[in-house]
Steps between C-alpha positions, in 0.01 A plus 500: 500500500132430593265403183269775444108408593202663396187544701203620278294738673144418444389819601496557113336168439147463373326443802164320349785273455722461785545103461580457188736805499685364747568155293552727208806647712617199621527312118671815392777419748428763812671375809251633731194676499483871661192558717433896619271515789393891526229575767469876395602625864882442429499558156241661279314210300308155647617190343440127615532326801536123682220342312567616171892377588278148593331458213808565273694258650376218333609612116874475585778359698679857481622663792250760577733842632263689614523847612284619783462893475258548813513632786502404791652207316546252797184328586433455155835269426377196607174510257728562190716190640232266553334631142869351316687796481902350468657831590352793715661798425382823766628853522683619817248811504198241532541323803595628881747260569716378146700199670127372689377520160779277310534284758078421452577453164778231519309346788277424252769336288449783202804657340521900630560796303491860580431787301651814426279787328696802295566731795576185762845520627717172493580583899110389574577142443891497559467332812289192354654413196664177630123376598358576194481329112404723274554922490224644277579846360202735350631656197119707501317613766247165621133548396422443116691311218625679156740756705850623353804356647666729762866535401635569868417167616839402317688600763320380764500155344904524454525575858285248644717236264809680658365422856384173388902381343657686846311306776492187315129477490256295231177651436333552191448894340205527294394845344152567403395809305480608128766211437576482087719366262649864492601514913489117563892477454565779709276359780689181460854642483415682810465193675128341462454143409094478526280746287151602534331675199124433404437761185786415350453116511151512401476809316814494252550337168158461441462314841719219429579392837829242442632772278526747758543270796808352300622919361499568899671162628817607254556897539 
């Protein structure tokens, strides 16, 4: 069984603060550090972009996963490369052509992911699981941190691991969306092996950060 890895989300982070947040994550024992990019045309909020990404990259040696929710996504890959993102995660929905798009990204020797929202059907990606490394299921609807957990996405996470176990294939799920110590375990025994949760990691137990990295890592 894969270890279980968590990937803050520093969407919830204080953003005055953005370096030292990040090596605040990274003593506490995060494994990688969760980047949303939201350009408020694909999703309904406006986060950061490649020079923010730039100027972070010097307070850790953390893989930066960063997830690009913009559209049209594919001109903009190579930026988020170049600023030190380690994995590029895109949604099918955001570019014109999905196997152009992940073939720019490991051109540019970056790990690919692709994302999933609530009401994405597994059959969108089906066909390029084998070139991909990491499957990134929304558990909310993308735009804006502090959302409930949506309980369907179970199912859809046991069926992509089903998929995954039949054909042999080795890519990473993470799930990102109201994950807490209540549904972490059931996220888990459904099949994911990488977390994303940002309230919860800063937010709980009086924001002690290796507390609830460490309550995650061992649902």
């Amino acid at each position: 069984m894969k270890k279980i890895k968590i990937s803050p989300s520093i969407l919830s982070a204080d953003f005055s603060q953005l370096g030292n947040e990040i090596k605040r994550l990274e003593e506490a024992g995060a494994d990688m550090i969760h980047v949303d990019v939201m350009d408020g045309h694909f999703v309904p909020n406006l986060t950061i972009g490649p020079p923010v990404i730039k100027s972070l990259r010097k307070y850790t040696n953390l893989i930066f996963d960063v997830h690009l929710m913009i559209s049209p996504v594919h001109k903009y890959i190579k930026d988020f490369a170049d600023a030190g993102a380690n994995i590029i995660t895109i949604h099918p929905e955001a570019t014109e052509n999905l196997k152009e798009s992940i073939n720019l990204i490991r051109s540019l020797n970056k790990k690919v992911g692709v994302s999933l929202n609530p009401e994405s059907k597994i059959d969108l990606i089906k066909d390029i699981l084998k070139d991909i490394d990491l499957v990134l299921i929304m558990s909310v609807h993308p735009g804006f941190g502090g959302q409930k957990f949506i309980p369907d996405v179970i199912n859809k996470i046991k069926d992509l691991k089903s998929i995954k176990e039949k054909n042999n294939l080795n890519f990473d799920i993470e799930v990102d969306g109201g994950i807490n110590f209540e549904n972490s375990k059931s996220v888990i025994s459904a099949g994911a092996n990488i977390l994303v949760s940002g309230t919860t990691i800063f937010k709980s137990n009086n924001g002690d950060i290796k507390k609830n990295i460490d309550t995650l890592k061992l649902s």
